[in-house]
PAKEBA-166136 format. One line per field, with one value per residue (C-alpha): residue in one letter; x, y, z. Coordinates in steps of 0.02 Angstrom, whole numbers. Layout:
REM residues N
rest: [A; ...];
east: [X; ...];
north: [Y; ...];
up: [Z; ...];
***
This chain:
REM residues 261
rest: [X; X; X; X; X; X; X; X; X; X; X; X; X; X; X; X; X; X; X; X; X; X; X; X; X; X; X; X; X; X; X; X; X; X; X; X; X; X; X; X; X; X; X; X; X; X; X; X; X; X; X; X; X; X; X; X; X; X; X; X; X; X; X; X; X; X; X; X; X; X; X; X; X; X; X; X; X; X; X; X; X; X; X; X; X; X; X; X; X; X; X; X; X; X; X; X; X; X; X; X; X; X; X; X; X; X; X; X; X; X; X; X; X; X; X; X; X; X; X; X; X; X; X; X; X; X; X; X; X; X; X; X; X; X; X; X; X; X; X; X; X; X; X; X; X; X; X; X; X; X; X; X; X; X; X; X; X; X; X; X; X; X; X; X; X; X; X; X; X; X; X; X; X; X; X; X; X; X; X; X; X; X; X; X; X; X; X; X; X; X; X; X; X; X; X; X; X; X; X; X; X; X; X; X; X; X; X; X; X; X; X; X; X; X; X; X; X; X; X; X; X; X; X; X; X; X; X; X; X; X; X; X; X; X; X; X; X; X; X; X; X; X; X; X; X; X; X; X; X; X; X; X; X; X; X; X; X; X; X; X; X];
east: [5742; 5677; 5825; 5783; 5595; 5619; 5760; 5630; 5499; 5558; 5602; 5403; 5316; 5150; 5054; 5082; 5055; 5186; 5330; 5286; 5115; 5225; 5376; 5303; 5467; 5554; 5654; 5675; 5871; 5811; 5728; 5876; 5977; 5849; 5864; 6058; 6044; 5954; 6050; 6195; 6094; 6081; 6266; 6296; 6158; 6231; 6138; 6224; 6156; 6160; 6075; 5988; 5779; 5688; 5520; 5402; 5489; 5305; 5237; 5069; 5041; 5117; 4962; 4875; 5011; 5076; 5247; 5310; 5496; 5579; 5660; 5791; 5816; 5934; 5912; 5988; 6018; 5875; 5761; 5779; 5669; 5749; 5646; 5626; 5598; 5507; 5390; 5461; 5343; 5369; 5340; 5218; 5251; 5333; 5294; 5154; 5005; 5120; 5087; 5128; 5229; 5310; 5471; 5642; 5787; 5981; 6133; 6268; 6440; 6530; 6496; 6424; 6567; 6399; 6220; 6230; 6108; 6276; 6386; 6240; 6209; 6396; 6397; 6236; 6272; 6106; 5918; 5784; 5599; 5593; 5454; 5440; 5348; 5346; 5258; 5223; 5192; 5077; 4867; 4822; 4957; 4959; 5117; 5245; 5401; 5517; 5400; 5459; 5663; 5648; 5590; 5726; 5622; 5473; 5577; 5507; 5552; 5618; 5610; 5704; 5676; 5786; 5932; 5950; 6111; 6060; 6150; 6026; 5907; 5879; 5895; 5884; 5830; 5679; 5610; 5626; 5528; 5394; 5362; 5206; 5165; 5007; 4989; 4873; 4792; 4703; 4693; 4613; 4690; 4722; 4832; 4946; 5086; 5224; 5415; 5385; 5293; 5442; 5530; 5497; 5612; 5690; 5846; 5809; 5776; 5956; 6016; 5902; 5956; 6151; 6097; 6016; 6157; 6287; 6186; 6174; 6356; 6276; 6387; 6406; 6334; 6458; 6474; 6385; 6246; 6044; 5949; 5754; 5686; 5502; 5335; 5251; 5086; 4994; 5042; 4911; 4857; 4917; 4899; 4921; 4861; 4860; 4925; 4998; 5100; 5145; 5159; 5259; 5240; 5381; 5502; 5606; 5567; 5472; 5340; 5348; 5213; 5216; 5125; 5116; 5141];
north: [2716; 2769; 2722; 2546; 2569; 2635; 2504; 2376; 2469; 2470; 2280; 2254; 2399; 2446; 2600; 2671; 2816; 2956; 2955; 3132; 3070; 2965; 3108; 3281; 3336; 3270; 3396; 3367; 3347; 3205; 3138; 3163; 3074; 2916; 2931; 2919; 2757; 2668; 2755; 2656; 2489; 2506; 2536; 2386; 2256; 2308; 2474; 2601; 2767; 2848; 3028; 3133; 3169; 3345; 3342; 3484; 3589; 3634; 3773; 3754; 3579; 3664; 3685; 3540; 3426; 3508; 3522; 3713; 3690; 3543; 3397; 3260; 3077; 2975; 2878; 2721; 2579; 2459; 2605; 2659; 2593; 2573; 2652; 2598; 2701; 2821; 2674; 2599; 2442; 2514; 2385; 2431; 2291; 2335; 2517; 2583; 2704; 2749; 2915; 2989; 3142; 3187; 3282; 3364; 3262; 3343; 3209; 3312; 3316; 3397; 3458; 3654; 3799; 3896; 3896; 4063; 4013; 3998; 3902; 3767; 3753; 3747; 3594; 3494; 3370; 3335; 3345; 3219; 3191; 3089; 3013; 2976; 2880; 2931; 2809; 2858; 2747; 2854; 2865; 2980; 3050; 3149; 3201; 3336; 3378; 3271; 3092; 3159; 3176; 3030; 2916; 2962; 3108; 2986; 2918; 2720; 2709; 2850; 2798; 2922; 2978; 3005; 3139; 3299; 3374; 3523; 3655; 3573; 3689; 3871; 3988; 3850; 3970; 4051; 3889; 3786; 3918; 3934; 3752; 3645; 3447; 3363; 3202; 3057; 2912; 2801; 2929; 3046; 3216; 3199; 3362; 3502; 3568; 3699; 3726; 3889; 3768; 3699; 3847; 3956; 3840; 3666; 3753; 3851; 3658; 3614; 3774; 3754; 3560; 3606; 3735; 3603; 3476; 3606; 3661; 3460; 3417; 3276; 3218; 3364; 3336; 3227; 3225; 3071; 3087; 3130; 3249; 3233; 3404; 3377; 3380; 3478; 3436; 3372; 3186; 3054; 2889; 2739; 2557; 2416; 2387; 2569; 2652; 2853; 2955; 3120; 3273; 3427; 3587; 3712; 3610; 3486; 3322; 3198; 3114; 2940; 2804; 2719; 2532; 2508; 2313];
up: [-2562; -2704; -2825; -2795; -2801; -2986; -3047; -2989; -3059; -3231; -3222; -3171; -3259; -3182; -3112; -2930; -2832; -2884; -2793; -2738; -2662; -2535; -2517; -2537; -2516; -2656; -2749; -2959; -2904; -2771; -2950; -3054; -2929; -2917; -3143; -3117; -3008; -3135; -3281; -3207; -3161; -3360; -3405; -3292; -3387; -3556; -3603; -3726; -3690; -3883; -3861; -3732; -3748; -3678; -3619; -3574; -3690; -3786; -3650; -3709; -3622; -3450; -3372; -3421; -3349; -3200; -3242; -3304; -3353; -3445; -3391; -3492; -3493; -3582; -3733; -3758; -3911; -3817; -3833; -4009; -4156; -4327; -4459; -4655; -4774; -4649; -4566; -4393; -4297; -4115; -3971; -3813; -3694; -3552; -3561; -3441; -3513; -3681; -3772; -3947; -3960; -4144; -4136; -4205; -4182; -4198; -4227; -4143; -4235; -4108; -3925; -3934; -3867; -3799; -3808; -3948; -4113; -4201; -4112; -4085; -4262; -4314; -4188; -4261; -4406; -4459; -4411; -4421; -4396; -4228; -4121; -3939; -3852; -3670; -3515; -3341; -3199; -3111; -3126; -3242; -3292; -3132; -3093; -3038; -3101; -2977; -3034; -3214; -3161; -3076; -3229; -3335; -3409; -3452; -3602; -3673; -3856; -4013; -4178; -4297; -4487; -4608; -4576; -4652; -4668; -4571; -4707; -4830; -4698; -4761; -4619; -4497; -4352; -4439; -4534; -4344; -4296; -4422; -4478; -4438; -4398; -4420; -4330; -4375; -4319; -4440; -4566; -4461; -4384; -4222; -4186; -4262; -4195; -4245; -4213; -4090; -3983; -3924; -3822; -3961; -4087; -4050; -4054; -3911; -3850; -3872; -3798; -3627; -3611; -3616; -3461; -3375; -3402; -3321; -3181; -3140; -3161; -3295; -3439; -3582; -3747; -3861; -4026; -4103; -3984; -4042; -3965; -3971; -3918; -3841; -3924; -4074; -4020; -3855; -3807; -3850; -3769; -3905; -3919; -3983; -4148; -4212; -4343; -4341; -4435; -4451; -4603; -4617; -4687; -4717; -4669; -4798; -4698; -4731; -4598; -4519; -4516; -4352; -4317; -4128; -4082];
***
């Protein structure tokens, strides 16, 4: 069953062939199901679930991965980094071929009446400069959308920046839109990214994931809860021992310095 393949999985991390190499039938629902068995494995060990994460959100990494909509996983207190000062130590062991992606974070205040530009704003508190790192099981990186729903949305650590009080934001909807990231390794450019990479805006993010949360009959946003909304840039390989980080233009955050240990 695969529900207990992935709990036991995730207690012994290590590569194997995708779950839809063995079940060619497996629907991203059939995933989403296996995701909810270990979501409540979690619940039962002690995990707080804190916020939500969307992947696949940036369109122009569709075709390189496979996967052509996006998918969510929860995020929970074991799996979130503190930052200081905008520089966060992020831990690699247990997690299984680990990739970079820098992001927008929202800290919801309230749960959104609809999925209208307005009515998500008026429910976000505050916004923040997040990272992800995302893990996948299977060689390569070769998957299809159900491995994806099925590993809680490939979701292995977030460490988020400092909030923004999101009316600090001048016309929130444009400057999401028209902002750009440059990520780092070492010093050295790696990639750039921009807001409309991600579904046009990362508000359009927010808007898609409450879609996908009704159509599953998951638990509605709450307030309290973050929201990381998927990639600026391309995901890239890390380990241990380097350093990242991340810069923004046209867009009042500041970037975060990441060590992986």
């Amino acid at each position: 069953m695969l529900a207990d393949e992935l709990i036991e999985l995730h207690a012994r991390p290590r590569e194997v062939p995708p779950f839809t190499f063995r079940d060619p039938g497996l629907s991203p629902d059939q995933g989403y199901a296996a995701s909810l068995a270990l979501h409540k494995r979690r619940l039962a060990d002690g995990w707080k679930p804190v916020g939500r994460k969307i992947g696949f959100t940036n369109r122009t990494i569709w075709p390189r991965y496979g996967v052509y909509e996006p998918i969510w996983g929860t995020v929970y207190d074991r799996t979130v980094i503190a930052e200081d000062d905008g520089r966060a130590r992020i831990p690699l062991q247990g997690l299984v071929q680990p990739r970079i992606e820098p992001e927008i974070c929202f800290g919801m205040k309230s749960r959104p009446r609809s999925t209208d530009s307005a009515s998500l704003l008026g429910a976000i508190e505050w916004i923040a400069h997040s990272v992800e790192i995302v893990q996948c099981f299977h060689p390569g990186w070769k998957v299809k959308l159900p491995d994806c729903t099925a590993n809680n949305g490939l979701h292995g650590r977030l460490t988020v920046g400092a909030r923004t009080p999101i009316g600090a934001i001048a016309d929130p909807e444009r400057t999401l839109a028209t902002f750009s990231v440059t990520l780092l390794c070492g010093g050295e450019v790696v990639d750039r990214g921009c807001g409309a990479n991600v579904l046009g805006c990362p508000l359009f993010a927010l808007s898609h994931l409450l879609g996908i949360l009704e159509r599953a009959g998951a638990e509605p946003l709450a307030a309290g809860e973050i929201v990381s909304t998927g990639t600026l840039t391309d995901a890239h390989p890390v380990k241990t021992g380097e350093r990242w980080s991340t810069r923004f233009e046209g867009l009042p955050l500041d970037g975060l310095s990441v060590e992986f240990t």
